[in-house]
PDB file of N, CA, C and O in Angstrom:
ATOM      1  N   UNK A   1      -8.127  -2.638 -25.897  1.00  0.00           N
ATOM      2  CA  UNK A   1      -7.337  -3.409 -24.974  1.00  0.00           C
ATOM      3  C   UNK A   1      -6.572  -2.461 -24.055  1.00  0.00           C
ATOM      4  O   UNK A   1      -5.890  -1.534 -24.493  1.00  0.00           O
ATOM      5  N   UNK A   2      -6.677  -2.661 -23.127  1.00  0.00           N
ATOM      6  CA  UNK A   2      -5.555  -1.683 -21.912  1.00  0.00           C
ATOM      7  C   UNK A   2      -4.084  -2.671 -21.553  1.00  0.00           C
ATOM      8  O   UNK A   2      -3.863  -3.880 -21.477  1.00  0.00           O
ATOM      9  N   UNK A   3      -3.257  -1.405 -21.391  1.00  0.00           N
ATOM     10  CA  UNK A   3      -2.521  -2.154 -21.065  1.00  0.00           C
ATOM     11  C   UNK A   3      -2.300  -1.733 -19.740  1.00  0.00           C
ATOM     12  O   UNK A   3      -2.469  -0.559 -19.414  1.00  0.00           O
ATOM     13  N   UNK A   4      -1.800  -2.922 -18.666  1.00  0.00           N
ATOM     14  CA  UNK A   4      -1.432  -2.927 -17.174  1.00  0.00           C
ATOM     15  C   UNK A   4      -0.395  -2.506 -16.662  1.00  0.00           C
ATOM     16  O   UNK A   4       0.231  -2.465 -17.721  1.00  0.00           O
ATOM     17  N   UNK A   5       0.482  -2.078 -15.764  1.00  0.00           N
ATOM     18  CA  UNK A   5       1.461  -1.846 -15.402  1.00  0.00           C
ATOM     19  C   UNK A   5       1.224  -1.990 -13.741  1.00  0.00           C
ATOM     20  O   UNK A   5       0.310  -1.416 -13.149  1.00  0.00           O
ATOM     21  N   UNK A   6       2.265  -2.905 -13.074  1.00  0.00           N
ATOM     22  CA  UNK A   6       2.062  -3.377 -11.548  1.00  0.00           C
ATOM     23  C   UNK A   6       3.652  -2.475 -10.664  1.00  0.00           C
ATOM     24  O   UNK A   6       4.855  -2.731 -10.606  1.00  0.00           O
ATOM     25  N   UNK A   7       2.934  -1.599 -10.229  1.00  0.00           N
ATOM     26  CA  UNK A   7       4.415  -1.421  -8.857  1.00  0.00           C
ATOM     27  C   UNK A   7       4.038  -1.730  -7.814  1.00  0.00           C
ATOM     28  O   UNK A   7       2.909  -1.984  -7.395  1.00  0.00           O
ATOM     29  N   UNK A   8       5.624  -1.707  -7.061  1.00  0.00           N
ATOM     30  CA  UNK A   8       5.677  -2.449  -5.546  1.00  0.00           C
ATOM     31  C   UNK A   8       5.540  -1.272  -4.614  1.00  0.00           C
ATOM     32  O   UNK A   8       6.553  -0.575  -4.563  1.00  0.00           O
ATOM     33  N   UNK A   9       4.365  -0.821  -3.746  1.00  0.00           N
ATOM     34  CA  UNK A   9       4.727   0.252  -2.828  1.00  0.00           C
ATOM     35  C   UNK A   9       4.669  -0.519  -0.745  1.00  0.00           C
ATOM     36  O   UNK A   9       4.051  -1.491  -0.309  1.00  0.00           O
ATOM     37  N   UNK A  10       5.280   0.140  -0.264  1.00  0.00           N
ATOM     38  CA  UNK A  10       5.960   0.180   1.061  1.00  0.00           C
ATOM     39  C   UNK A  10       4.950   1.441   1.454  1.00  0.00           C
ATOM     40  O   UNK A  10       4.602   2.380   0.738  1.00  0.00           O
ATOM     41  N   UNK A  11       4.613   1.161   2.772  1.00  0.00           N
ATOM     42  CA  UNK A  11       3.476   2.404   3.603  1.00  0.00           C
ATOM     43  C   UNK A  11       3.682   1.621   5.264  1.00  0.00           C
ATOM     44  O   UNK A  11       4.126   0.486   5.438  1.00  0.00           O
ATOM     45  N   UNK A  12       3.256   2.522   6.289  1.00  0.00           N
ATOM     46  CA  UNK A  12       3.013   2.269   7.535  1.00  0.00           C
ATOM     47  C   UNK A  12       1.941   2.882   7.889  1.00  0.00           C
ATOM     48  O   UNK A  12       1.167   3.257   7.008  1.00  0.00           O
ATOM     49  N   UNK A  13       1.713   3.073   8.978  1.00  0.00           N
ATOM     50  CA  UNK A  13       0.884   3.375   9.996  1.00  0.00           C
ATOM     51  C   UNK A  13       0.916   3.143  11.502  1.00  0.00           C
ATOM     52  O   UNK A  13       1.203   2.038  11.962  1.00  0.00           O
ATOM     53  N   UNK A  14       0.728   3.807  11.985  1.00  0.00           N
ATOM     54  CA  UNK A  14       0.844   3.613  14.013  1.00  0.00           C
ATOM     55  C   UNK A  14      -0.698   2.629  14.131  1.00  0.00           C
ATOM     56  O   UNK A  14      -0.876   1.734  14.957  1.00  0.00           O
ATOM     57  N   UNK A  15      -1.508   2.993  13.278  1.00  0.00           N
ATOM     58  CA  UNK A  15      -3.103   2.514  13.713  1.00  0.00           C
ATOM     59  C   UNK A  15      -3.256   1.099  13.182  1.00  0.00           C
ATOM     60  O   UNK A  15      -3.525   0.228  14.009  1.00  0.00           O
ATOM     61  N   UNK A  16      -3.101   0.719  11.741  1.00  0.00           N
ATOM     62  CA  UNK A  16      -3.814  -0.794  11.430  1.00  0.00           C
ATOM     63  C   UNK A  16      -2.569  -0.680  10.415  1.00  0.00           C
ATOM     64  O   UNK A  16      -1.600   0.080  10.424  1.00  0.00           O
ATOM     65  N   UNK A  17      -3.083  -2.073   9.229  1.00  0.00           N
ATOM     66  CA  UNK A  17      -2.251  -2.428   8.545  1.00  0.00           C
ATOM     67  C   UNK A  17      -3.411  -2.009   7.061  1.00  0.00           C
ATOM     68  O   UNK A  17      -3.055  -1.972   5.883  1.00  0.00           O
ATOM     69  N   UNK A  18      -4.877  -1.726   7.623  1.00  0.00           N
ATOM     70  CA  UNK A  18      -5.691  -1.010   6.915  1.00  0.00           C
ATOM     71  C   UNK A  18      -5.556   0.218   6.679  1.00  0.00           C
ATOM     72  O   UNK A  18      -5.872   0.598   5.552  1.00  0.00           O
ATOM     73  N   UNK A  19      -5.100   1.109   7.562  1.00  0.00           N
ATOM     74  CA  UNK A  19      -4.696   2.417   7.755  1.00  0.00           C
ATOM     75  C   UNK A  19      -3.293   2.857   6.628  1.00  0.00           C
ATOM     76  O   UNK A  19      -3.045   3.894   6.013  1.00  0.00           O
ATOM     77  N   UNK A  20      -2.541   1.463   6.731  1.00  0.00           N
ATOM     78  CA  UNK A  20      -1.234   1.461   5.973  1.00  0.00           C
ATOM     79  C   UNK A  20      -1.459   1.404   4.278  1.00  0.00           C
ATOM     80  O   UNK A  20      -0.720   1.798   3.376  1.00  0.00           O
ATOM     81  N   UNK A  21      -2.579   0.851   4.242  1.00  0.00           N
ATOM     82  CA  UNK A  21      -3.063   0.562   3.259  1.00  0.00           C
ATOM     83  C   UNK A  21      -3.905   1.674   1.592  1.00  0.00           C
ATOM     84  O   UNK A  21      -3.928   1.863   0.376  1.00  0.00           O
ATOM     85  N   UNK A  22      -4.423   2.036   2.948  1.00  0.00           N
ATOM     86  CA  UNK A  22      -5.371   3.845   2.405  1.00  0.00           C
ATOM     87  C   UNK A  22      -4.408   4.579   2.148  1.00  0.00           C
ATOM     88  O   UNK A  22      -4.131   4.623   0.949  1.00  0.00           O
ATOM     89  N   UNK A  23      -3.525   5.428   3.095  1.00  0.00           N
ATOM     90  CA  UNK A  23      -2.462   5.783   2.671  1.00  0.00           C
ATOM     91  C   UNK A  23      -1.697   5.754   1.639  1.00  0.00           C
ATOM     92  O   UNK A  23      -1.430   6.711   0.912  1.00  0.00           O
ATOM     93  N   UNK A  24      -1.132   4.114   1.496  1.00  0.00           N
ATOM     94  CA  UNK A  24       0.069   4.171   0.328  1.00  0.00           C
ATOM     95  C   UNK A  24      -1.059   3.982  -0.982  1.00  0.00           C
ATOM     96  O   UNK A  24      -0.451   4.073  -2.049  1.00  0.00           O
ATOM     97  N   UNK A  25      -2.175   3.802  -1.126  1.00  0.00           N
ATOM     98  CA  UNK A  25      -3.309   4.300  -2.057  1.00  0.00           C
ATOM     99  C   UNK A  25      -3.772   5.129  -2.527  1.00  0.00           C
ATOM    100  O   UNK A  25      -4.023   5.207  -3.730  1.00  0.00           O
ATOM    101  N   UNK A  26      -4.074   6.225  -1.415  1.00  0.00           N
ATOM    102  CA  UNK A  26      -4.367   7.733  -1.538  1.00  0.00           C
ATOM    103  C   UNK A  26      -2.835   8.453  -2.042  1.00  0.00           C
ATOM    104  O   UNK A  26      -2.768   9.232  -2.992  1.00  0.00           O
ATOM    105  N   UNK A  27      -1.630   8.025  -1.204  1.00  0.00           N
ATOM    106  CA  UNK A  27      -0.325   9.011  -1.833  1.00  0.00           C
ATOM    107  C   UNK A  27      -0.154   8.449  -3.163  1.00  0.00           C
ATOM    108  O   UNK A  27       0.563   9.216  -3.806  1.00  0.00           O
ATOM    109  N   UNK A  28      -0.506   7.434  -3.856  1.00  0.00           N
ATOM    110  CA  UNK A  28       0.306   6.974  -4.767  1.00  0.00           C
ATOM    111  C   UNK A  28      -1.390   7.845  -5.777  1.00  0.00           C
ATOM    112  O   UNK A  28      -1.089   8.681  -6.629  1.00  0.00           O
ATOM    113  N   UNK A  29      -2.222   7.689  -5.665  1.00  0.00           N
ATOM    114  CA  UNK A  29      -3.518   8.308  -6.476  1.00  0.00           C
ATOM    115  C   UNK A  29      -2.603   9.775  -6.658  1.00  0.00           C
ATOM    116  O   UNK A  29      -2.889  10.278  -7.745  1.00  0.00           O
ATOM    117  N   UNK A  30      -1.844  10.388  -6.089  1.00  0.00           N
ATOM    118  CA  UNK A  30      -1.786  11.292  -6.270  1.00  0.00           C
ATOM    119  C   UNK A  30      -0.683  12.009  -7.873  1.00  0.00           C
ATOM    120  O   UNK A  30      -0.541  13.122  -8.380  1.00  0.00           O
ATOM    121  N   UNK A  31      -0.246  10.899  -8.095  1.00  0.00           N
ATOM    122  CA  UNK A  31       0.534  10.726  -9.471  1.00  0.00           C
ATOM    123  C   UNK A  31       0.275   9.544 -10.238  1.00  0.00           C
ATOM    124  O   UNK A  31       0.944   9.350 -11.253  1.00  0.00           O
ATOM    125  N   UNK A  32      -0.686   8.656  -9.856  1.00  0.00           N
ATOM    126  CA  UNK A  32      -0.890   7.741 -10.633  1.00  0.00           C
ATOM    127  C   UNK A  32      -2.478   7.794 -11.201  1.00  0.00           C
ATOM    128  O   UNK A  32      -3.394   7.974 -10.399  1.00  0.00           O
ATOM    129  N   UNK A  33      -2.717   7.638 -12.531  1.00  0.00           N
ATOM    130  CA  UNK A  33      -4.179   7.972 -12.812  1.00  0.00           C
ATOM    131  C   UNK A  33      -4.801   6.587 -13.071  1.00  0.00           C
ATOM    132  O   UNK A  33      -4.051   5.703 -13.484  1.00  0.00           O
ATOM    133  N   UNK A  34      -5.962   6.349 -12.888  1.00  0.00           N
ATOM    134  CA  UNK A  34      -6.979   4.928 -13.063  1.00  0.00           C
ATOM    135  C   UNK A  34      -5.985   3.189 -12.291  1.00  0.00           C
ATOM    136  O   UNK A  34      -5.626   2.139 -12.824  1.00  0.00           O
ATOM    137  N   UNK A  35      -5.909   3.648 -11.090  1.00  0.00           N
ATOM    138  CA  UNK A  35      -5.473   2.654 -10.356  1.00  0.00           C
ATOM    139  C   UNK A  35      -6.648   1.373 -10.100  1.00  0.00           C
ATOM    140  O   UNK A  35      -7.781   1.591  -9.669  1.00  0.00           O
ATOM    141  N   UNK A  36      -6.290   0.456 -10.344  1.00  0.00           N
ATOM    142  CA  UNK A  36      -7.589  -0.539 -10.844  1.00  0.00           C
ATOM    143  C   UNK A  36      -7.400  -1.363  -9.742  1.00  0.00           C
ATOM    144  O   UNK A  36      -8.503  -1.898  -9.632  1.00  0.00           O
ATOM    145  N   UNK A  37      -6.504  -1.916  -8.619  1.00  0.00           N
ATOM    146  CA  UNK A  37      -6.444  -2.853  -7.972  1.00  0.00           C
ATOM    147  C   UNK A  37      -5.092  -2.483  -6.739  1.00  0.00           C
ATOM    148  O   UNK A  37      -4.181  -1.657  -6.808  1.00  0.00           O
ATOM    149  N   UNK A  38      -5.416  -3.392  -5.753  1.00  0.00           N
ATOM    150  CA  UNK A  38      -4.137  -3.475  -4.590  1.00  0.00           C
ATOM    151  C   UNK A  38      -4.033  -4.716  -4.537  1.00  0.00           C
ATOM    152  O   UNK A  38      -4.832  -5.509  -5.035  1.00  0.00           O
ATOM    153  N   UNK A  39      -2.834  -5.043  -3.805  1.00  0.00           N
ATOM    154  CA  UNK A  39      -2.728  -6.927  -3.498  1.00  0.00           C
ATOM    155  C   UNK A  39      -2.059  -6.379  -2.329  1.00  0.00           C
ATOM    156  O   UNK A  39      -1.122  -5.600  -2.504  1.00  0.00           O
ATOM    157  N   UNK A  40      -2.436  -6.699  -1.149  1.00  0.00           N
ATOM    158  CA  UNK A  40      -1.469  -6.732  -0.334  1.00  0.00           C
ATOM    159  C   UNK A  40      -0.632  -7.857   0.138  1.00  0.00           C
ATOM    160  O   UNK A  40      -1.117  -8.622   0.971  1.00  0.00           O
ATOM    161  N   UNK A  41       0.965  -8.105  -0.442  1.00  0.00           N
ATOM    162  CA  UNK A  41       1.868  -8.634  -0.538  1.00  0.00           C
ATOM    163  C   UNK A  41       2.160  -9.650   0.853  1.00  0.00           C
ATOM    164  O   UNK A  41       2.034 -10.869   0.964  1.00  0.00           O
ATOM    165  N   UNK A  42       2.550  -8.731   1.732  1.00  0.00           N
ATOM    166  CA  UNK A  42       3.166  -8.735   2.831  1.00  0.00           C
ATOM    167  C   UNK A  42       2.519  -7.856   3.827  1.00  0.00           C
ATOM    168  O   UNK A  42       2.151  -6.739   3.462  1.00  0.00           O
ATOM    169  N   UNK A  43       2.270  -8.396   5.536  1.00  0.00           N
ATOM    170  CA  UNK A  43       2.070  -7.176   6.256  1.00  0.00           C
ATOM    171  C   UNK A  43       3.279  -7.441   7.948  1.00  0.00           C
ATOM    172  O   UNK A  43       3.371  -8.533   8.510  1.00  0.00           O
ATOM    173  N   UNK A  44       3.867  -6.440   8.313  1.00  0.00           N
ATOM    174  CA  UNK A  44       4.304  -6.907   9.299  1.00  0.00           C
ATOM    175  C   UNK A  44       4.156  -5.492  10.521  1.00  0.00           C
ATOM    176  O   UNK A  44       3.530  -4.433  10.466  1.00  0.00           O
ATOM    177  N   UNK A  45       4.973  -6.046  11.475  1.00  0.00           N
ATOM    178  CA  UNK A  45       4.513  -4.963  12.515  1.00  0.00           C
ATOM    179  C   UNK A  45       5.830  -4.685  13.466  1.00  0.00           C
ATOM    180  O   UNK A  45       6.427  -5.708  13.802  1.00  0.00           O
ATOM    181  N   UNK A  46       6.450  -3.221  14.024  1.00  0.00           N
ATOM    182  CA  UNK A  46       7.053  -3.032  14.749  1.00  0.00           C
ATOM    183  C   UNK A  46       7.169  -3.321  15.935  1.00  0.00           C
ATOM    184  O   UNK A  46       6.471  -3.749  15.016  1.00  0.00           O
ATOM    185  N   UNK A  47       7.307  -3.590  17.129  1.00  0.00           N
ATOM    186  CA  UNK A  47       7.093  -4.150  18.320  1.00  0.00           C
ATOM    187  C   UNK A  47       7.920  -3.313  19.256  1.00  0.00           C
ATOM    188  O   UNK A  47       9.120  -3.302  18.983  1.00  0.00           O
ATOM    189  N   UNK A  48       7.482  -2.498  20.463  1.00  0.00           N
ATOM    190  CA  UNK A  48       8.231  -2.292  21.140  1.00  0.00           C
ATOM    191  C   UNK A  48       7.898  -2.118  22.844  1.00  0.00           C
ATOM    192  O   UNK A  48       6.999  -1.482  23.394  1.00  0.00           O
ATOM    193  N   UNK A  49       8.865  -2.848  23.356  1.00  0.00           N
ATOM    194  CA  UNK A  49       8.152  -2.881  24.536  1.00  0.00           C
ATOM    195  C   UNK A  49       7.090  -3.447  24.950  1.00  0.00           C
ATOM    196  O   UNK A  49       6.426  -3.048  25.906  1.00  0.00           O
ATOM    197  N   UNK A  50       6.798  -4.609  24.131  1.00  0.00           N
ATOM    198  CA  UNK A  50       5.884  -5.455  24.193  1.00  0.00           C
ATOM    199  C   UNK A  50       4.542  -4.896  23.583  1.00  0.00           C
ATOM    200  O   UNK A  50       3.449  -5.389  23.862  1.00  0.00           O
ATOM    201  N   UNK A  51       4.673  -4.063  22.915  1.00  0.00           N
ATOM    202  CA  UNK A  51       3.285  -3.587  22.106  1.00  0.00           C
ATOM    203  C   UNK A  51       3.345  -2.777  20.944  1.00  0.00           C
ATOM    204  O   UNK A  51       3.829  -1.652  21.069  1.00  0.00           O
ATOM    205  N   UNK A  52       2.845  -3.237  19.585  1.00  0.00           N
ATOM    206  CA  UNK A  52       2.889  -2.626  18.607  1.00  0.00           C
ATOM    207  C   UNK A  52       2.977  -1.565  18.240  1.00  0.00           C
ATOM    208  O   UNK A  52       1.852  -1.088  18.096  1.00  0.00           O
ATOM    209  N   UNK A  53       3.732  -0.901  17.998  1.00  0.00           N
ATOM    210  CA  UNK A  53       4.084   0.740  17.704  1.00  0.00           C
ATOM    211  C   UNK A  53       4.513   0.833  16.219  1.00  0.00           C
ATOM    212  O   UNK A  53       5.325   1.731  16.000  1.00  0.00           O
ATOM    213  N   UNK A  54       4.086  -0.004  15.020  1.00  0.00           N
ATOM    214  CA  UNK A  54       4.355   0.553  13.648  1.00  0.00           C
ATOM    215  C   UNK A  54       3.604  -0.706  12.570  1.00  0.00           C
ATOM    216  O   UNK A  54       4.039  -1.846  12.408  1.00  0.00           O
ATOM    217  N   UNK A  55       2.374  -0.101  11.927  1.00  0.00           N
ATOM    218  CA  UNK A  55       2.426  -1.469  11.651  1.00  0.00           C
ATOM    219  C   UNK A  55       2.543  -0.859   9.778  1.00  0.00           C
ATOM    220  O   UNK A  55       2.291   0.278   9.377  1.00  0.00           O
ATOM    221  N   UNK A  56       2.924  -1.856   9.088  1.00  0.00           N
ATOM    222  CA  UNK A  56       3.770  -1.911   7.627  1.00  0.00           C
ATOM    223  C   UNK A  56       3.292  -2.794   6.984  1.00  0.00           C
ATOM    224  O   UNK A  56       3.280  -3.914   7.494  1.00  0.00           O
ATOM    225  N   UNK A  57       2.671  -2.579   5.498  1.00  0.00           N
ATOM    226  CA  UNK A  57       2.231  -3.263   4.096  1.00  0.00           C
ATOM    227  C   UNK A  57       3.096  -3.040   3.360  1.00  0.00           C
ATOM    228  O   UNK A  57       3.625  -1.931   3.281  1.00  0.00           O
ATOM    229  N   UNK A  58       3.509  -4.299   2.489  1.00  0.00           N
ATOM    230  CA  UNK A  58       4.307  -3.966   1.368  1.00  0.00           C
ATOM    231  C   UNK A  58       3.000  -4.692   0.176  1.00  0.00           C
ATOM    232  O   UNK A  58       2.566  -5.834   0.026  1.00  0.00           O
ATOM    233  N   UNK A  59       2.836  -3.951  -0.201  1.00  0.00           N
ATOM    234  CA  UNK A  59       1.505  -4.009  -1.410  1.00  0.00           C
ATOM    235  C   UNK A  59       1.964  -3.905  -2.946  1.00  0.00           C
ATOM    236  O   UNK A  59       3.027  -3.420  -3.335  1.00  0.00           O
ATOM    237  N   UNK A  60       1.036  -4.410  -3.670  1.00  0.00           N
ATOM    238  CA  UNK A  60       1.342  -4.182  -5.314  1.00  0.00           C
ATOM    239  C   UNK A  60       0.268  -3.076  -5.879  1.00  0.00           C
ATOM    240  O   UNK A  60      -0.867  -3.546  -5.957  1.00  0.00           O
ATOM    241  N   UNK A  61       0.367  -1.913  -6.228  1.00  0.00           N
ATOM    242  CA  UNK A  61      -1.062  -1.513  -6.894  1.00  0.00           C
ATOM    243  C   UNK A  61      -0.747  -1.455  -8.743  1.00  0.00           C
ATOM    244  O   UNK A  61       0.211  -1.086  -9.423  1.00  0.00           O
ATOM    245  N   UNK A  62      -1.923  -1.951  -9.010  1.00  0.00           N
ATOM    246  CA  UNK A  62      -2.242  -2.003 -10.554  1.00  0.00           C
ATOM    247  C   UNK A  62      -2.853  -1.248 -11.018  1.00  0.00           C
ATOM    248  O   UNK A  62      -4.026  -1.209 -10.647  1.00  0.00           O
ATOM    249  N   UNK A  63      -2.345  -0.157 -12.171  1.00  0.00           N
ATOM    250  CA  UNK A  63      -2.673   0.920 -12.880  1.00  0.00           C
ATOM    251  C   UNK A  63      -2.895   0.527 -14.495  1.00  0.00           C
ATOM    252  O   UNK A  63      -2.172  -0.188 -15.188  1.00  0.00           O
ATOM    253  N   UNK A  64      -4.044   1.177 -14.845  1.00  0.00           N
ATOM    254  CA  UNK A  64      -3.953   1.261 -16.282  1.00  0.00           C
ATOM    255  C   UNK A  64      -2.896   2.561 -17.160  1.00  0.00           C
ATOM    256  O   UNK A  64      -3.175   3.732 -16.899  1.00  0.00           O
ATOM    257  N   UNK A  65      -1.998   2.348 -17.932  1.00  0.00           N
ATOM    258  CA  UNK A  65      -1.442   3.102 -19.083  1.00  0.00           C
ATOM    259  C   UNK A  65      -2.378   3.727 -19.747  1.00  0.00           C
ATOM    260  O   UNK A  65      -3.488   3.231 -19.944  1.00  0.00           O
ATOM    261  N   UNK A  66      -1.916   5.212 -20.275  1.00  0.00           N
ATOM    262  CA  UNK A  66      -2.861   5.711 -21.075  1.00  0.00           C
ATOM    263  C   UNK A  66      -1.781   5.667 -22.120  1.00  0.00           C
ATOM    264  O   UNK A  66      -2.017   6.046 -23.267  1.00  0.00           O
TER     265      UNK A  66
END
């Protein structure tokens, strides 16, 4: 039986909300081992000047415990 453990991570990107996505995936792979899943929570976007300049996921990723 494994057991699960779910955190909340926060990421951006200037490019997509896909881009935001890889990122807070790839940085978080980097201390987290056998990451099994993402949910993306929430996505929103900076606005300035009438055109998107930040866009932001607040995501869940799911890791297995060793």
């Amino acid at each position: 039986m494994a057991v699960l453990k779910v955190i909340e991570v926060l990421s951006s990107s200037e490019t997509s909300w896909e881009d935001a996505t890889q990122k807070a995936v790839a940085q978080a792979a980097k201390s987290l081992k056998h990451i099994r899943s993402v949910y993306v929570q929430e996505q929103s976007a900076q606005v300035k000047d009438g055109k998107v300049t930040e866009y932001r996921v607040n995501l869940k990723l799911t890791f297995e415990i060793e």
